[in-house]
C-alpha positions as CSV (number, residue, x, y, z in Angstrom):
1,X,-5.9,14.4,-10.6
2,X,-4.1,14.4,-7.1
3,X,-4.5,11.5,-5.2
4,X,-5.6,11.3,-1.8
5,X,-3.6,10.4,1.0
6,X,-2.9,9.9,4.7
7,X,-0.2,11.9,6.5
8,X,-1.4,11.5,10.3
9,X,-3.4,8.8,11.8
10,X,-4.4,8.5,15.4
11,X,-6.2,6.5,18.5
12,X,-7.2,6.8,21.6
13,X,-6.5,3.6,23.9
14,X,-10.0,1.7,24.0
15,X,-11.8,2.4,27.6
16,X,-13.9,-0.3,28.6
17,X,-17.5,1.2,28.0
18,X,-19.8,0.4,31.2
19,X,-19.3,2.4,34.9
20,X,-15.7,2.4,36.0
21,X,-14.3,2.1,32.5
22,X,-11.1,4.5,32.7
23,X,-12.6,6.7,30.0
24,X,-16.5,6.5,31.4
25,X,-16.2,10.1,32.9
26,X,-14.3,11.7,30.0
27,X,-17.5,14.2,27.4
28,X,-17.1,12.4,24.2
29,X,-16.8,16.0,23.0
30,X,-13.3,15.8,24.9
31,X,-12.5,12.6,23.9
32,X,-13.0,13.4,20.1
33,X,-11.2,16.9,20.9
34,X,-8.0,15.3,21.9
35,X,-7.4,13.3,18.6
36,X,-8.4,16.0,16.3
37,X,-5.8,18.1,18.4
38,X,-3.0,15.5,18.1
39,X,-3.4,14.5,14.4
40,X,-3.2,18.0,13.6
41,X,-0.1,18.9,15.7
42,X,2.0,15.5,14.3
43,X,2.1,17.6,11.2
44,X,3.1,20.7,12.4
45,X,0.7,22.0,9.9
46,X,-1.6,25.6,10.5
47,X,-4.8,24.3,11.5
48,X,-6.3,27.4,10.0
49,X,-5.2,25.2,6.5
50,X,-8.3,22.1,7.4
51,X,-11.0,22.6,5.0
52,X,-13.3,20.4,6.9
53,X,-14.1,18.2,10.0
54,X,-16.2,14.7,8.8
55,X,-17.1,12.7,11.8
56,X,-18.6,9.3,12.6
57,X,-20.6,8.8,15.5
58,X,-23.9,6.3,15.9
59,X,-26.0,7.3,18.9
60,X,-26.3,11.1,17.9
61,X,-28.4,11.7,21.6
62,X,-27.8,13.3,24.5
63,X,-24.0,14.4,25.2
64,X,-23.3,12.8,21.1
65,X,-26.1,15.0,20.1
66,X,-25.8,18.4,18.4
67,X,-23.3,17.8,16.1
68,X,-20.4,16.9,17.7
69,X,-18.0,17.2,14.9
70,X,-18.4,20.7,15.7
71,X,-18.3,20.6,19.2
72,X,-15.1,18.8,19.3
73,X,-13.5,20.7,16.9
74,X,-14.1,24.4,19.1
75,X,-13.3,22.1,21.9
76,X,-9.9,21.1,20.1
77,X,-9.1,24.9,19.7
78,X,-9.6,24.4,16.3
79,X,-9.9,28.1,14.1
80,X,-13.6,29.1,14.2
81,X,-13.3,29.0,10.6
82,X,-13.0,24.9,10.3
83,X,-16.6,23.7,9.8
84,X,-17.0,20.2,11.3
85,X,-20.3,17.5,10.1
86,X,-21.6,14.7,11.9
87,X,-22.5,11.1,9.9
88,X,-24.2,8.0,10.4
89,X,-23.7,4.8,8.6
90,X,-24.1,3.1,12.0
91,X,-21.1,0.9,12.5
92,X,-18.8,2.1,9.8
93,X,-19.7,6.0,10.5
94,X,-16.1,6.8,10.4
95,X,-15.1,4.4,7.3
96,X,-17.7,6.4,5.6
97,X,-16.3,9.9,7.0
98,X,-13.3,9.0,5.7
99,X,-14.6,7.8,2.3
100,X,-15.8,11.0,2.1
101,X,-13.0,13.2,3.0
102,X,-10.7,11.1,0.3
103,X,-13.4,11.1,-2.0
104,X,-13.6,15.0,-1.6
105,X,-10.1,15.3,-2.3
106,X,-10.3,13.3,-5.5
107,X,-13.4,15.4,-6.4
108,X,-11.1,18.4,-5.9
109,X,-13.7,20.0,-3.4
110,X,-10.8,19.5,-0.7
111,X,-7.2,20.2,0.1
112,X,-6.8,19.2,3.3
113,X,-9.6,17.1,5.6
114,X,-10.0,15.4,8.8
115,X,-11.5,12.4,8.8
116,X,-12.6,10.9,12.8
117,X,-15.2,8.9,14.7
118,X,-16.3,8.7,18.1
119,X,-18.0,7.1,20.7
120,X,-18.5,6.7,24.3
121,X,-20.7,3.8,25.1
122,X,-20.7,4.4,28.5
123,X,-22.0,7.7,28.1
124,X,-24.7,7.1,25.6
125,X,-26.5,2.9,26.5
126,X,-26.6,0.9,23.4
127,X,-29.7,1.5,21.6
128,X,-30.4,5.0,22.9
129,X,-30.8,6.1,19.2
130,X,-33.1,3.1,18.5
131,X,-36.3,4.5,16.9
132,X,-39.9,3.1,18.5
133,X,-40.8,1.9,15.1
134,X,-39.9,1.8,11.2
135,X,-43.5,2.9,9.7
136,X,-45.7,0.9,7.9
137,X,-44.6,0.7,4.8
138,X,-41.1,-0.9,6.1
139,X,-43.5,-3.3,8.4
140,X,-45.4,-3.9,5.2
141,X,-42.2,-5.2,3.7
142,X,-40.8,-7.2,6.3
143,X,-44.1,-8.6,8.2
144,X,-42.1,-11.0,10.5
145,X,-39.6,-7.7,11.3
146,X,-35.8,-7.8,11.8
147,X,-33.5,-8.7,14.5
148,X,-31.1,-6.9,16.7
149,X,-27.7,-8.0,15.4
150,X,-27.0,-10.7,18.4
151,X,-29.4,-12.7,17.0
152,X,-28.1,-11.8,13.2
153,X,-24.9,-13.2,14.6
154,X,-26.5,-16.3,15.5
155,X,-28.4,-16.6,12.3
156,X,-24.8,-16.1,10.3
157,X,-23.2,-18.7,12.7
158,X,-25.8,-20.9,12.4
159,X,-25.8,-20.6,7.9
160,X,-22.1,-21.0,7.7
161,X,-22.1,-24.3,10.8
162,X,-19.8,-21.7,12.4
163,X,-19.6,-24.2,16.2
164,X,-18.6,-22.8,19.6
165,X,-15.9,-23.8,19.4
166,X,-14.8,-22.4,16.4
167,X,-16.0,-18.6,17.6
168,X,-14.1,-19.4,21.2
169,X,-10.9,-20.0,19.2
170,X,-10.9,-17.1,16.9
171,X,-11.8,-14.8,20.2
172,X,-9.0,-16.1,22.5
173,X,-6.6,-15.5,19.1
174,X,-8.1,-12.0,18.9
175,X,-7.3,-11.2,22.5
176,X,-3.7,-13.4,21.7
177,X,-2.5,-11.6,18.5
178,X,-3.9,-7.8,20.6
179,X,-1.4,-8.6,23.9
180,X,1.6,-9.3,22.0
181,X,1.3,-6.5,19.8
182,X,0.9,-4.4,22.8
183,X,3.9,-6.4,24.4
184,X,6.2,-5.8,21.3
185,X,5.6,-2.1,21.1
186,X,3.7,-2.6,18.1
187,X,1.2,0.2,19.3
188,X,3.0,2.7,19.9
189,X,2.6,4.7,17.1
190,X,-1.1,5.2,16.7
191,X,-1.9,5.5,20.2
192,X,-2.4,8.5,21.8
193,X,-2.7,9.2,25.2
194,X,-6.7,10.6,26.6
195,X,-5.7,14.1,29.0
196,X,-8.6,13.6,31.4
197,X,-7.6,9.6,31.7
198,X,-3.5,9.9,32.3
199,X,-3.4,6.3,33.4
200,X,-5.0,4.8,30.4
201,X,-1.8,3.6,28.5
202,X,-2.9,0.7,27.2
203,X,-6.3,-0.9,25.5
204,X,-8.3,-1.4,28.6
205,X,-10.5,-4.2,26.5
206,X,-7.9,-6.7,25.6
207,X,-8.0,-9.6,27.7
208,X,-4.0,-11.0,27.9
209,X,-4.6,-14.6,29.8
210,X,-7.7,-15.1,28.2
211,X,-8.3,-19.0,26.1
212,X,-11.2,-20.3,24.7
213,X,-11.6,-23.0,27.7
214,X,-12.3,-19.8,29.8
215,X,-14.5,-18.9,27.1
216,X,-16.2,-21.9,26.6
217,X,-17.5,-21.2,29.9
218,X,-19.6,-18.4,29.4
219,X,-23.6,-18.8,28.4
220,X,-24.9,-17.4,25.6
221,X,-26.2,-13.5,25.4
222,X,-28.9,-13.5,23.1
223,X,-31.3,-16.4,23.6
224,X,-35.0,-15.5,24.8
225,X,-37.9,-17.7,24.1
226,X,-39.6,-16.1,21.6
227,X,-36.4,-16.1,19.1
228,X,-36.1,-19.7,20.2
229,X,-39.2,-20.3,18.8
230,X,-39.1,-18.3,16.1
231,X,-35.5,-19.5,14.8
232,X,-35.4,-23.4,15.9
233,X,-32.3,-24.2,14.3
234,X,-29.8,-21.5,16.3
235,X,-27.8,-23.7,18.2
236,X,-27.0,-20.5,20.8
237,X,-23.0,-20.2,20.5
238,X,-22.4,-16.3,20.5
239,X,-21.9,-14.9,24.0
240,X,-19.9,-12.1,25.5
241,X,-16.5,-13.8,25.1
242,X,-16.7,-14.0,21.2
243,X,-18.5,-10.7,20.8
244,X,-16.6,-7.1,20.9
245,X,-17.2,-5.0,23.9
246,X,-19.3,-2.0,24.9
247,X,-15.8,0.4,24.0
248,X,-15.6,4.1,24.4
249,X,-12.9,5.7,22.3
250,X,-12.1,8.3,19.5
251,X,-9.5,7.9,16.2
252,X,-8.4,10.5,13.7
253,X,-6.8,10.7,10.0
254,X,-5.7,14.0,8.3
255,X,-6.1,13.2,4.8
256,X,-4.8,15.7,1.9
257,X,-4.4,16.1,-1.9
258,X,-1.0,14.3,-2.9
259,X,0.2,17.6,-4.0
260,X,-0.6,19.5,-1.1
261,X,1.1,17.7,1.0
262,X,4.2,17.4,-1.3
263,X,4.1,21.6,-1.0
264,X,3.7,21.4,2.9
265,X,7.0,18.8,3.5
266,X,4.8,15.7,4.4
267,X,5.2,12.3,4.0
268,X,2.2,10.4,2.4
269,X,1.4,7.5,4.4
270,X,-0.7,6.0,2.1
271,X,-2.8,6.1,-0.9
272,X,-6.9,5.7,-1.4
273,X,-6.8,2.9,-3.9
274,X,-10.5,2.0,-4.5
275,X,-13.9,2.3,-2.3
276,X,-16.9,0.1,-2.1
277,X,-20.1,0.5,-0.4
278,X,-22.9,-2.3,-0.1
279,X,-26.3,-3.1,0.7
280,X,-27.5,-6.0,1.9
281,X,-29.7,-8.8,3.7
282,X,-31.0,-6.9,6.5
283,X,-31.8,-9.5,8.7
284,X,-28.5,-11.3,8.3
285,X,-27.1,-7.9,8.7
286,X,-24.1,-8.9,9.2
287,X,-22.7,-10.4,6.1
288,X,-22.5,-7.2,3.7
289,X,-18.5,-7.2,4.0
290,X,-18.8,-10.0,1.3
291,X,-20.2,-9.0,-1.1
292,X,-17.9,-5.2,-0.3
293,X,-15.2,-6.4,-0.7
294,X,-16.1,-8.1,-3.9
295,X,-16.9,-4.8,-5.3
296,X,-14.1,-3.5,-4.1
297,X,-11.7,-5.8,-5.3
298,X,-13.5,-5.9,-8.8
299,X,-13.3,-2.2,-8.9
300,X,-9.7,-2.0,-8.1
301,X,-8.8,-4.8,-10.8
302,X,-7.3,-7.3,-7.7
303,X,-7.7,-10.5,-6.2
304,X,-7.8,-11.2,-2.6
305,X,-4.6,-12.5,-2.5
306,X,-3.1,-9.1,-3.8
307,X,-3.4,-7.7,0.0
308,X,-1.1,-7.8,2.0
309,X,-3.4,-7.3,5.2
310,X,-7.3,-6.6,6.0
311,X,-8.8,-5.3,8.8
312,X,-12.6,-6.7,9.4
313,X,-14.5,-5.5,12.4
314,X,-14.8,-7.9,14.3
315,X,-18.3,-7.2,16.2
316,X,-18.8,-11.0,16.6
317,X,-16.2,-14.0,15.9
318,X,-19.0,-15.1,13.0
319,X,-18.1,-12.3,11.2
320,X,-14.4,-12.7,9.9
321,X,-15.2,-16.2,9.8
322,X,-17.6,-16.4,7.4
323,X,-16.3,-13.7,5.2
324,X,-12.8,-16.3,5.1
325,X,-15.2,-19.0,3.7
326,X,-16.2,-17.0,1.2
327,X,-13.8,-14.9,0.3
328,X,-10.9,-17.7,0.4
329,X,-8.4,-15.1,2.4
330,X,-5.4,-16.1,4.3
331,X,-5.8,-15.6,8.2
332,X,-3.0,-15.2,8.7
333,X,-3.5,-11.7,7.3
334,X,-6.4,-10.6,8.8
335,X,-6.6,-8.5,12.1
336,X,-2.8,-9.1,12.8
337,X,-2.7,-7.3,15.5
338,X,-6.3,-8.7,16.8
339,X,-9.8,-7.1,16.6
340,X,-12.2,-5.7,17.8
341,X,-13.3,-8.5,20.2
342,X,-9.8,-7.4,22.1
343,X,-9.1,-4.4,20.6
344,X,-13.2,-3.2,21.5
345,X,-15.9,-1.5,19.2
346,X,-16.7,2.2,20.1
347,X,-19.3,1.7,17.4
348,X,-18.5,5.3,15.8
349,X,-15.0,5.6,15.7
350,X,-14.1,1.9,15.1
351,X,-14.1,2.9,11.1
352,X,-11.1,5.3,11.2
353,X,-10.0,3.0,14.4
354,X,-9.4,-0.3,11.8
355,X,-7.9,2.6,9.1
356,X,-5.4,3.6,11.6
357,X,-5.1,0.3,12.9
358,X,-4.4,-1.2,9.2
359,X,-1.9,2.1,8.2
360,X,0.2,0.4,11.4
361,X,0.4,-3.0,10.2
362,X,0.9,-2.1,6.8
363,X,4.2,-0.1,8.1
364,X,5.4,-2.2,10.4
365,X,5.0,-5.3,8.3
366,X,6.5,-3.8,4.9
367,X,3.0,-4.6,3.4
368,X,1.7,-2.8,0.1
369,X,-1.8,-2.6,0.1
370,X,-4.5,-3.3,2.6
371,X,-8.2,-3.6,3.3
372,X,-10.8,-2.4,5.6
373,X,-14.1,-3.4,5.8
374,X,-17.1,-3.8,8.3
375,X,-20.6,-4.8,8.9
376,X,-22.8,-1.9,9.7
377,X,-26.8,-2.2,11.3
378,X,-29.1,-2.7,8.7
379,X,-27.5,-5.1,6.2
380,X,-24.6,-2.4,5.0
381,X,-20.9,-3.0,4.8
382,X,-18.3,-0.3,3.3
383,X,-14.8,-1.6,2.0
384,X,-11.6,0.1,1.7
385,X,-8.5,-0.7,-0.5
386,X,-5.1,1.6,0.9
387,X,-1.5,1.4,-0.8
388,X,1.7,2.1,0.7
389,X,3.9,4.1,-1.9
């Protein structure tokens, strides 16, 4: 059996995702066109030769709606012949589009396959896609209901005695360890530029003087009366600071049969090694990258100390925190080049975003394998193991 590898990976620059954001104008059709265009062309390959289109995108409504996997890819000049799918796995969309695609190469029902996600938060508010209820047998089953994920963050801070100032450091580090990446030209290769935004060179999220003294001064987001009541022992710390940003942006990765790329010249990137998906405590929500990357270290036969870099989304600071308690990893390894609290969260594309991301660091540090993993609405978390050959 052929393994599956990457041979092109691509991002846009993250465009800060409210009015004025340099990418707030741009269709997300467009702004997904532009990477599937580029991944293909760093090959050189026929685009005639892509069996398949597998995008992630969350809020599937108004100018997301429709399929816009499709969209994109007539939009991208794509051969009318490529068909193109649309997922949802909320936040890790895109992780699982490219689970997927790989896993469709393994399977054999692929050659070649583009893997992508996409967002544009500015377009499309946060929580557009939000249904007005769950049905009664869900309510049935959870009388006292579930919590957006702010206050999930709060309740995982709160379990693992995760203190302001703890979430302030880790943010100011994120936005630390993003700037000097950027500074050292350690970007360069995964970024691509957006055509309808020519002056957006550079992640328009990242925040280069902040520290968590400026940090410390900002209230928190998610507090109302009623969840004060109904949750007395939240202490209140997560706020805008050590959250990730509304983002808009689009990533890409061409992923092919080991073989067929050996026949069309390419270089293999890297390797799937192993794949895990999880459920878990919905109204935690946020903690199923624990327990996924348990799985997926148990299914590749490794410890956590095998990897030689991991990418967690960072949608809050409490996140990656917790998951180093209980997973024992170094961070020093983890989001090298910072995360999504700089780096932003365009909710459907950050999955092949952190892939791309974590192909990068894996290069430019010499490192073997790597892992990605994320929380996802819900209590979900998928986890990725790639190798370097």
């Amino acid at each position: 059996m052929s393994d599956a590898v990457i041979v092109a990976a691509v991002r846009t620059p993250a465009g800060k995702g409210k009015t004025g954001g340099a990418l707030a104008s741009v269709h997300p059709a467009d702004l997904l066109a532009g990477v599937l265009r580029t991944v293909v062309a760093r090959t050189g390959i026929d685009p005639a030769l892509v069996e398949d289109v597998i995008v992630g995108c969350v809020q599937q409504v108004g100018a997301q709606s429709g399929n816009i996997a499709r969209t994109a890819a007539l939009a991208a000049g794509l051969p009318e012949s490529v068909p193109a799918t649309t997922i949802n796995r909320q936040c890790g969309s895109s992780q699982q589009a490219a689970a997927f695609a790989a896993q469709g190469v393994l399977a054999g029902a692929y050659d070649i396959v583009i893997a992508a996600g996409v967002e544009s938060m500015s377009t499309i508010q946060l929580g557009s896609s939000r249904p007005p209820g769950m049905g009664e047998r869900h309510a049935s089953r959870y009388p006292e209901g579930l919590v957006h994920q702010g206050i999930s963050a709060e309740l995982v801070a709160a379990r693992w005695k995760l203190g302001r100032a703890e979430l302030d450091e880790f943010s100011a580090e994120s936005h630390r360890r993003a700037a000097a990446a950027w500074h050292a030209g350690d970007f360069a290769a995964e970024v691509a530029g957006v055509a309808e935004a020519p002056g957006l060179v550079v992640d328009e999220t990242v925040r280069h003087d902040t520290t968590a003294d400026a940090l410390a001064g900002l209230r928190p987001s998610f507090r109302t009366d009623e969840m004060a009541a109904r949750f007395p022992d939240i202490e209140w710390n997560v706020t805008p600071g050590n959250s990730s940003p509304l983002t808009d942006g689009a990533s890409a990765v061409l992923i092919m049969s080991e073989r067929r790329a050996r026949s069309l010249g390419l270089c293999a990137r890297a390797r799937f090694h192993a794949f895990s998906v999880v459920g878990d405590d919905p109204l935690l929500m946020l903690t199923g990258p624990i327990p996924a990357t348990r799985k997926v270290l148990d299914r590749a036969g490794m410890t956590i100390g095998d990897l030689d870099a991991y990418e967690l989304n960072e949608a809050f600071a409490c996140v990656p925190l917790a998951w180093l308690r209980e997973t024992g990893a170094d961070p020093a390894r983890l989001n090298i080049h910072g995360g999504a609290i700089a780096l932003g969260h365009a909710l459907g594309s950050s999955g092949t975003r952190l892939l791309v991301t974590l192909l990068n660091v894996l290069e430019s540090t010499g490192g073997r394998f790597g892992l990605q993993t994320m929380c996802e609405a819900g209590g979900m978390a998928n986890a990725t193991i790639i190798e370097r050959p």
